[in-house]
PDB file of N, CA, C and O in Angstrom:
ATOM      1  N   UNK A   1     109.099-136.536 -16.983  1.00  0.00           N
ATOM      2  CA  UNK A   1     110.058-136.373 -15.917  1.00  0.00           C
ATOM      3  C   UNK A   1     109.306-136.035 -14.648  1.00  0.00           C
ATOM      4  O   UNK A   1     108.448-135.154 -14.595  1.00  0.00           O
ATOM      5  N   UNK A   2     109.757-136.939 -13.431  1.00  0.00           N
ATOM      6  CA  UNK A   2     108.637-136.708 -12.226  1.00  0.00           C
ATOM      7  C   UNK A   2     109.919-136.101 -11.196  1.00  0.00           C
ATOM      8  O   UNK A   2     110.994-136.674 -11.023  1.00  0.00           O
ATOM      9  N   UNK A   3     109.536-134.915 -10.631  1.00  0.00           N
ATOM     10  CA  UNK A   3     110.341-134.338  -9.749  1.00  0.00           C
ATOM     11  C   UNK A   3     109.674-134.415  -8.285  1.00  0.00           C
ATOM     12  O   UNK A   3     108.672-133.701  -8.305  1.00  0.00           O
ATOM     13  N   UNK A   4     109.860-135.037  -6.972  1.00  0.00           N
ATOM     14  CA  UNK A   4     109.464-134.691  -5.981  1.00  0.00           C
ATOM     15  C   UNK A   4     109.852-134.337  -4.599  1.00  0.00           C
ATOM     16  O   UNK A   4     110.567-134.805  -3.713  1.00  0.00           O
ATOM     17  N   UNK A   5     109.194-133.463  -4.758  1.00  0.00           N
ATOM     18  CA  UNK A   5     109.574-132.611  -3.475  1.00  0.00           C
ATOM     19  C   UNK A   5     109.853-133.183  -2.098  1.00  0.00           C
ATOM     20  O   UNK A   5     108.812-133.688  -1.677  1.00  0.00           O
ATOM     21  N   UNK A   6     110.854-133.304  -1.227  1.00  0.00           N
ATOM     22  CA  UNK A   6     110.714-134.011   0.046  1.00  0.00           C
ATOM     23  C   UNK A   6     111.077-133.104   1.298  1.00  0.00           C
ATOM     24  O   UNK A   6     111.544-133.518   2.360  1.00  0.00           O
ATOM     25  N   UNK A   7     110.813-131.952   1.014  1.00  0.00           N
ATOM     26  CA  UNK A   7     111.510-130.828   2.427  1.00  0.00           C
ATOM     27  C   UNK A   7     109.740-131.084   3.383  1.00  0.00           C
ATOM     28  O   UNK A   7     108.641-131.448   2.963  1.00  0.00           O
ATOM     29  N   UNK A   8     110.143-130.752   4.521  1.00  0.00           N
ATOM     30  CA  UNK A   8     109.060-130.906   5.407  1.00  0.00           C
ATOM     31  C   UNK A   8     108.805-129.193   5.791  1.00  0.00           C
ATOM     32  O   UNK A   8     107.681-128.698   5.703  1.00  0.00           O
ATOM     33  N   UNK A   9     109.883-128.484   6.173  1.00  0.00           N
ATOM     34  CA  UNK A   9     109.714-126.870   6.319  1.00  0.00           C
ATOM     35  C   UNK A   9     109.315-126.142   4.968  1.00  0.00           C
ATOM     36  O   UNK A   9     110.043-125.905   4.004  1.00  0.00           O
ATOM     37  N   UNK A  10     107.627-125.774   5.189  1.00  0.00           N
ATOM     38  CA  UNK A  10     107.319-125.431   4.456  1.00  0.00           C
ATOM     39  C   UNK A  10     108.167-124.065   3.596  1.00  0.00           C
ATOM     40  O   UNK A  10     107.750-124.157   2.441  1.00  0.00           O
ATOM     41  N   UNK A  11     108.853-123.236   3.644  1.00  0.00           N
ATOM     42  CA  UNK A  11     109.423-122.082   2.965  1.00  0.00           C
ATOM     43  C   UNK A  11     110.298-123.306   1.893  1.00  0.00           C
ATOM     44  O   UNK A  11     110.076-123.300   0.682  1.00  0.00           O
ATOM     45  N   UNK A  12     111.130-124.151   2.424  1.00  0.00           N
ATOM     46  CA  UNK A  12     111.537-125.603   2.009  1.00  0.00           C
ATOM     47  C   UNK A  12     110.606-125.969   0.806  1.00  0.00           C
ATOM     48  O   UNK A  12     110.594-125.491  -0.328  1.00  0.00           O
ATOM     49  N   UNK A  13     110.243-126.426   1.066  1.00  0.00           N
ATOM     50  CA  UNK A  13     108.730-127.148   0.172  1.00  0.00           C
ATOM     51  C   UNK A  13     107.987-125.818  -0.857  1.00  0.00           C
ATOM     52  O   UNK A  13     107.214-126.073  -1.781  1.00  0.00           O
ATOM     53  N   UNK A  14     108.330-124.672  -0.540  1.00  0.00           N
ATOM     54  CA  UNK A  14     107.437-124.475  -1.256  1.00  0.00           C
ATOM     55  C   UNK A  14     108.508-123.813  -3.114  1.00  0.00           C
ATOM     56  O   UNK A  14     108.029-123.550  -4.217  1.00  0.00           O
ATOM     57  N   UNK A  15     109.899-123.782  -2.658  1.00  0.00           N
ATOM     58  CA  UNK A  15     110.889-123.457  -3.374  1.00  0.00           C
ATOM     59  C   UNK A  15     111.158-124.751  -4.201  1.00  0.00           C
ATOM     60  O   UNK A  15     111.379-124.622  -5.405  1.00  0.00           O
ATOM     61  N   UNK A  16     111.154-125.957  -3.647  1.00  0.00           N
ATOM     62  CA  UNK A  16     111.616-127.148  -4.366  1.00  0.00           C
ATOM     63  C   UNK A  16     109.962-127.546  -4.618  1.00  0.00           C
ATOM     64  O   UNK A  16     109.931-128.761  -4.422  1.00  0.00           O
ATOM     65  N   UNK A  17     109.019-127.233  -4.852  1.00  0.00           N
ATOM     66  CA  UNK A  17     107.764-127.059  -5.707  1.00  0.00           C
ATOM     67  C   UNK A  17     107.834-126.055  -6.879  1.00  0.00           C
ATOM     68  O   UNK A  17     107.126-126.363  -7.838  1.00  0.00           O
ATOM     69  N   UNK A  18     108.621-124.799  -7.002  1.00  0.00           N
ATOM     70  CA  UNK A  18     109.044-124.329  -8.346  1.00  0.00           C
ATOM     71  C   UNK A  18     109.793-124.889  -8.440  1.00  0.00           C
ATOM     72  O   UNK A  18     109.263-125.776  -9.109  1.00  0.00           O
ATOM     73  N   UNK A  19     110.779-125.196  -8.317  1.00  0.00           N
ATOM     74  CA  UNK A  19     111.785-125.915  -8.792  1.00  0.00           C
ATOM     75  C   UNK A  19     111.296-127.148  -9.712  1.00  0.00           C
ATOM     76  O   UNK A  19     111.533-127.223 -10.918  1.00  0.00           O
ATOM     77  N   UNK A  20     110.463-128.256  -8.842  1.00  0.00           N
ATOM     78  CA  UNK A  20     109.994-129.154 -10.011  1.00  0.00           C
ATOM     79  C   UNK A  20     108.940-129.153 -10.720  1.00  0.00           C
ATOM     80  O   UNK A  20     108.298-130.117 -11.136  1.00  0.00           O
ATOM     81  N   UNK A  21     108.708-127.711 -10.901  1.00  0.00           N
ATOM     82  CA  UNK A  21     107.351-127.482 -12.061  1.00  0.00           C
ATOM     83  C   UNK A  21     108.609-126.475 -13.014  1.00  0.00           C
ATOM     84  O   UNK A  21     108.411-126.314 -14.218  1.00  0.00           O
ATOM     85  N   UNK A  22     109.610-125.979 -12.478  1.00  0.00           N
ATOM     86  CA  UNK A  22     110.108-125.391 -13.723  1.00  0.00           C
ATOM     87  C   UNK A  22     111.169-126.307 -14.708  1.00  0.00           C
ATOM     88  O   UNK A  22     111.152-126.177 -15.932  1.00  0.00           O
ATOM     89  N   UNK A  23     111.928-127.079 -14.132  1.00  0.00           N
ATOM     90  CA  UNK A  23     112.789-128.047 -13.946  1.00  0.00           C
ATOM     91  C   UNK A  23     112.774-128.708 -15.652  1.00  0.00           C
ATOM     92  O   UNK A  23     113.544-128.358 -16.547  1.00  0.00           O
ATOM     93  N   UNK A  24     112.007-129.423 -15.726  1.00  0.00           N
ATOM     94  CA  UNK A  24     111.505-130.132 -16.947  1.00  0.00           C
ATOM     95  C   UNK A  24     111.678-129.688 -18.390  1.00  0.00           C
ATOM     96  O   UNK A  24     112.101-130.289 -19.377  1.00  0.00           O
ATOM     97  N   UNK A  25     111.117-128.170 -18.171  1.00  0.00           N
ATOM     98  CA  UNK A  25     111.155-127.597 -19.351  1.00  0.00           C
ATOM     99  C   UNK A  25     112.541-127.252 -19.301  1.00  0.00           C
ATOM    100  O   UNK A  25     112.617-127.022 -20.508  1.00  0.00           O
ATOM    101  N   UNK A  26     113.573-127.053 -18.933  1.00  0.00           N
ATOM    102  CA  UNK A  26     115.199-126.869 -18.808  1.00  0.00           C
ATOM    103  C   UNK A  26     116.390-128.122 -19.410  1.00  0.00           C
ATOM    104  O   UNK A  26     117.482-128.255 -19.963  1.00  0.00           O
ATOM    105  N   UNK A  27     115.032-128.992 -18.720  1.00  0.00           N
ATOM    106  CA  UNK A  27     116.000-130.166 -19.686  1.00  0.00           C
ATOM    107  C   UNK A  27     115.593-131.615 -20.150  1.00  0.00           C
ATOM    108  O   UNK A  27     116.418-132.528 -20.178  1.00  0.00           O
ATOM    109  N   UNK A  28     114.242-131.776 -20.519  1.00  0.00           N
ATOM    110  CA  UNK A  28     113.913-132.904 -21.378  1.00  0.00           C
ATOM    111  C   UNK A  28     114.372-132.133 -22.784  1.00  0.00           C
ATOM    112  O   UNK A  28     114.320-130.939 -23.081  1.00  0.00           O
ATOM    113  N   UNK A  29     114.885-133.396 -23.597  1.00  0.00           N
ATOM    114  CA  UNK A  29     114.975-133.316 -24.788  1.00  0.00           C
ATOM    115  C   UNK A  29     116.471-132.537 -24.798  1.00  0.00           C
ATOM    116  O   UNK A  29     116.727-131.920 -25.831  1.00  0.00           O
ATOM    117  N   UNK A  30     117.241-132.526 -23.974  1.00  0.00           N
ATOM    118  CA  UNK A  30     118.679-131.405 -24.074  1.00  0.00           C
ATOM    119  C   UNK A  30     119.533-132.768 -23.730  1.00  0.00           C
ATOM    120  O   UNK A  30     119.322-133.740 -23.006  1.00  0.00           O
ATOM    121  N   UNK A  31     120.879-132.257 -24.829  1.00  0.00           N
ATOM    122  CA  UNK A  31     121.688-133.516 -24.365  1.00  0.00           C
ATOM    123  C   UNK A  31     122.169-133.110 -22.655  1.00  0.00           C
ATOM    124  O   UNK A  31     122.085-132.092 -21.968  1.00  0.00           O
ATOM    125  N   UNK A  32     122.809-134.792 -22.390  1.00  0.00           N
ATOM    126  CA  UNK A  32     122.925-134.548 -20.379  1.00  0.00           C
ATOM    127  C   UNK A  32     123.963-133.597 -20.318  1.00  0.00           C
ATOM    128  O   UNK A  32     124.008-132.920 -19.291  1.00  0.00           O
ATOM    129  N   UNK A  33     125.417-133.251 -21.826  1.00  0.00           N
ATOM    130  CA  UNK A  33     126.325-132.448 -21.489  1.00  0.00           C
ATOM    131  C   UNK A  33     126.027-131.582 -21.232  1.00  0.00           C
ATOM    132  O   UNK A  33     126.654-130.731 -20.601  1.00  0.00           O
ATOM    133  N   UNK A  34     124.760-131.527 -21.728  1.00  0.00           N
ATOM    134  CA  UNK A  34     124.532-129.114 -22.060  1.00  0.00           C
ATOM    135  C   UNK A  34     124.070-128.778 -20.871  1.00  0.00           C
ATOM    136  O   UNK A  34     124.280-127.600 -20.582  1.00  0.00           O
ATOM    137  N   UNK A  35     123.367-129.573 -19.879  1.00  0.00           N
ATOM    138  CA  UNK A  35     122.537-129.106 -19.126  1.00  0.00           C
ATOM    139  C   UNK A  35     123.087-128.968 -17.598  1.00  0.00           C
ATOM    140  O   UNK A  35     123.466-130.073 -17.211  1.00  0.00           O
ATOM    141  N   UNK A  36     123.237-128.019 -16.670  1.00  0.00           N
ATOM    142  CA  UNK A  36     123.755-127.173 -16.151  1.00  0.00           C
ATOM    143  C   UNK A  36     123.251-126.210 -15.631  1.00  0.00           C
ATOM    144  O   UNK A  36     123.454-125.055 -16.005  1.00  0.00           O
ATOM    145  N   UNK A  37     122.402-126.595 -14.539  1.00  0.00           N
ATOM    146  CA  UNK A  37     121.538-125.193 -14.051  1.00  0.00           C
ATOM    147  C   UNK A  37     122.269-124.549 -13.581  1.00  0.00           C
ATOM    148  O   UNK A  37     123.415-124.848 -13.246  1.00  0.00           O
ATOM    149  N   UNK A  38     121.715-123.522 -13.473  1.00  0.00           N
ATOM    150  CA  UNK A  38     121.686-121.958 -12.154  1.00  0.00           C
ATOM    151  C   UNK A  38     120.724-121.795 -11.491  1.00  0.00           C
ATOM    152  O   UNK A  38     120.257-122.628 -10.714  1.00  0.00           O
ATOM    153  N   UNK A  39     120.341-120.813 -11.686  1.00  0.00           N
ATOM    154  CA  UNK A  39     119.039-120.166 -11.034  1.00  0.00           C
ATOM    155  C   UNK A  39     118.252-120.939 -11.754  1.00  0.00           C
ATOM    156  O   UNK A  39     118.511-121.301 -12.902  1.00  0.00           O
ATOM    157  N   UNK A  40     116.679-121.401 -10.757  1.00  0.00           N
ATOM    158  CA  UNK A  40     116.062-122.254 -11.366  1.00  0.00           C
ATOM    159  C   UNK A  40     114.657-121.516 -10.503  1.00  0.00           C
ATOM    160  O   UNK A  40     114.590-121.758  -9.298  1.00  0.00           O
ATOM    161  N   UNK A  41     113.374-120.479 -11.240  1.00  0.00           N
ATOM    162  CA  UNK A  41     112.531-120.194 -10.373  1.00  0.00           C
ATOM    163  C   UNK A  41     112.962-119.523  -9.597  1.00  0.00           C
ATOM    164  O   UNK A  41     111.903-119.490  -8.970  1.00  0.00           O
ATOM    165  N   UNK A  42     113.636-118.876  -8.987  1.00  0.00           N
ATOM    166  CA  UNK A  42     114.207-118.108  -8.181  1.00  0.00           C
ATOM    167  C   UNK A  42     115.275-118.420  -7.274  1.00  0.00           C
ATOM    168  O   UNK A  42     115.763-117.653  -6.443  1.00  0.00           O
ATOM    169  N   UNK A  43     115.692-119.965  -7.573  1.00  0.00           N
ATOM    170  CA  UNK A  43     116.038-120.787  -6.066  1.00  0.00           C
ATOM    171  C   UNK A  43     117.677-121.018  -6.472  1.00  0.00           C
ATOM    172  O   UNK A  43     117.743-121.802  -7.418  1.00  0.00           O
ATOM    173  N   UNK A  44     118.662-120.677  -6.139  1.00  0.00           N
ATOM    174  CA  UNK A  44     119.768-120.589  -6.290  1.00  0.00           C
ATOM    175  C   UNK A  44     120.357-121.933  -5.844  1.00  0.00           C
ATOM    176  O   UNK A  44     121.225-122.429  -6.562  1.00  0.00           O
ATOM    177  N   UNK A  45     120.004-122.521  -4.822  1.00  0.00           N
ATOM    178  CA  UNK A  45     120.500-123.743  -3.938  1.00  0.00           C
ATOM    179  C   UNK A  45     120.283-125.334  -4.430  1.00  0.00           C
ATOM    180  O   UNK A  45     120.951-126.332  -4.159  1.00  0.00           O
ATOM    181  N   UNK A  46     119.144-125.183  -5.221  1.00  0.00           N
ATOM    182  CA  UNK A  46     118.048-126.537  -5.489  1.00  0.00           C
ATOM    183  C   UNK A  46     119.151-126.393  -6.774  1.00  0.00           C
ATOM    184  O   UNK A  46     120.257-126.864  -6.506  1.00  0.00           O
ATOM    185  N   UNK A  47     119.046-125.967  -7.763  1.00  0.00           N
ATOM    186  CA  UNK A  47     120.250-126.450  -8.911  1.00  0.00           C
ATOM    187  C   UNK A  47     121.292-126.996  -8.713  1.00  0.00           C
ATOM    188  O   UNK A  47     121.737-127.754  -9.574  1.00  0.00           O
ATOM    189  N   UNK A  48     122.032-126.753  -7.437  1.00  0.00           N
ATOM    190  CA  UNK A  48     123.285-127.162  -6.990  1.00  0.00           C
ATOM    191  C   UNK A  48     123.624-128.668  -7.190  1.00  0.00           C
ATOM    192  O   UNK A  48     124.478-129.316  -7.795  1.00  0.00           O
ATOM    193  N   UNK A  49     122.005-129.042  -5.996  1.00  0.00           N
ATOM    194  CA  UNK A  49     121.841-130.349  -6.018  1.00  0.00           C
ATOM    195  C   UNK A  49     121.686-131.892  -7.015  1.00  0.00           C
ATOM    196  O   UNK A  49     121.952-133.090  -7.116  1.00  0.00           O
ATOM    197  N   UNK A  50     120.961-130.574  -7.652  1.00  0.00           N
ATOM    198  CA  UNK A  50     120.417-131.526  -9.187  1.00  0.00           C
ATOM    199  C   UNK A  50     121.500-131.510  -9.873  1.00  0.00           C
ATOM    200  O   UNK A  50     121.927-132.629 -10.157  1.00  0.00           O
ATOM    201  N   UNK A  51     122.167-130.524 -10.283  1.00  0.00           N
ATOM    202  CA  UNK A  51     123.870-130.331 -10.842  1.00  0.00           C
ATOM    203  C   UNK A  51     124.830-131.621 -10.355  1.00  0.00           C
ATOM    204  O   UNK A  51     125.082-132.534 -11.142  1.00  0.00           O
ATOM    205  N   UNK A  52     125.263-131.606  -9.188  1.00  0.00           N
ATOM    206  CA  UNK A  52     125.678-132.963  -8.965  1.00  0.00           C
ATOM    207  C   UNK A  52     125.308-134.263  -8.537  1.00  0.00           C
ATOM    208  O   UNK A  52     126.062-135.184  -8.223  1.00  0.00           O
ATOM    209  N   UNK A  53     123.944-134.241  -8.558  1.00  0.00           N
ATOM    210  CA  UNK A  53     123.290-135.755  -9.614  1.00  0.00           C
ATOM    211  C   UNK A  53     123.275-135.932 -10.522  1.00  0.00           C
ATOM    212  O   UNK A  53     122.951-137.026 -10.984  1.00  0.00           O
ATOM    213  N   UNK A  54     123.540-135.167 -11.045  1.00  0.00           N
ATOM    214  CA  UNK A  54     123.638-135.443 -12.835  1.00  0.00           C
ATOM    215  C   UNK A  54     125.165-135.989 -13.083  1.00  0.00           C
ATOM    216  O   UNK A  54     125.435-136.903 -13.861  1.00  0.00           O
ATOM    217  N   UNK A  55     126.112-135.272 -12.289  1.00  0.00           N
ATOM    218  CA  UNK A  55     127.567-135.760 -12.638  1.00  0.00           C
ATOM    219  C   UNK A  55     127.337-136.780 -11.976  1.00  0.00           C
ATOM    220  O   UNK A  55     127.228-137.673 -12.816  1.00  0.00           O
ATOM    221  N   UNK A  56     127.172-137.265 -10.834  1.00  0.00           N
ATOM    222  CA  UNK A  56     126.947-138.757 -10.229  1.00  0.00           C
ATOM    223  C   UNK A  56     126.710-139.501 -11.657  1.00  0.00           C
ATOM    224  O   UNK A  56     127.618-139.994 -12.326  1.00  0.00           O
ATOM    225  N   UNK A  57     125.378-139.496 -11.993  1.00  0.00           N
ATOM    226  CA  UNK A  57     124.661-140.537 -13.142  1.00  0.00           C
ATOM    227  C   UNK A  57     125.587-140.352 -14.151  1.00  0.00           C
ATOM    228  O   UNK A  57     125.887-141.408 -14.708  1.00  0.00           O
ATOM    229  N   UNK A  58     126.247-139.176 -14.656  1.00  0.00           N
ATOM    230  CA  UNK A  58     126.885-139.415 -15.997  1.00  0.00           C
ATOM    231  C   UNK A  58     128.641-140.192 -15.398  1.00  0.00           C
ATOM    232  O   UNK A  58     129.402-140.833 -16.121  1.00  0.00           O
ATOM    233  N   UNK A  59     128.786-139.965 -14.407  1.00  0.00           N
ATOM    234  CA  UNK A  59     129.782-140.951 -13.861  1.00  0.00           C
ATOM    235  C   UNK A  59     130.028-142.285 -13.574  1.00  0.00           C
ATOM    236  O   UNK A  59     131.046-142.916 -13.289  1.00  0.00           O
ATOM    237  N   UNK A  60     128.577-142.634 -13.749  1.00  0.00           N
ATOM    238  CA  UNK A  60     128.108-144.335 -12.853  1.00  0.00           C
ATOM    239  C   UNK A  60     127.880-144.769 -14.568  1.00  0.00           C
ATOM    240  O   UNK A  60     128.086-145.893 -15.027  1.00  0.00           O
ATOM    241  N   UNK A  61     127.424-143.613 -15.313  1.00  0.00           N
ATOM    242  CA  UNK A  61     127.051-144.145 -16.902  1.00  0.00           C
ATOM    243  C   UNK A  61     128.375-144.474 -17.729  1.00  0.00           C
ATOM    244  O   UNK A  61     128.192-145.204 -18.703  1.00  0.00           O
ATOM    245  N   UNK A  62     129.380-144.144 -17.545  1.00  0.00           N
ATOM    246  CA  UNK A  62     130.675-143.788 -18.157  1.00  0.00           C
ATOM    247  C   UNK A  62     131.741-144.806 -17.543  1.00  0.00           C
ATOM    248  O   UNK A  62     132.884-144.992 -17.961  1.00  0.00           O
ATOM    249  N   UNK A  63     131.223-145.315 -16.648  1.00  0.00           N
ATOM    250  CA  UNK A  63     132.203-146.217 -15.531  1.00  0.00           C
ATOM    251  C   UNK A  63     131.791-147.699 -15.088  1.00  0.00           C
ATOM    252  O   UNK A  63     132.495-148.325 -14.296  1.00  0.00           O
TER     253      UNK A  63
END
């Protein structure tokens, strides 16, 4: 799973850099229902995002 970072403000960049080094281990190998972040690394905001890409894809998968 390749996660990459695209914020240019570094405080930005350096949160969605834990984010995709912690990311992976949360959910390869988990079915797509279970998975459901929160807090991810400390970053409250970056899960949000990934949270509803995932309903996007399981919506576009289902439809």
């Amino acid at each position: 799973m390749d996660v990459t970072p695209h914020a240019t403000n570094e405080t930005s960049l350096a949160l969605q850099r834990r984010f995709a080094e912690a990311v992976p281990a949360l959910v390869v190998g988990k079915n797509i229902d279970d998975v459901n972040l929160d807090r991810v690394a400390g970053n409250s905001h970056t899960p949000a995002g990934f949270n509803d890409a995932l309903e996007k894809i399981k919506a576009e998968a289902s439809g």
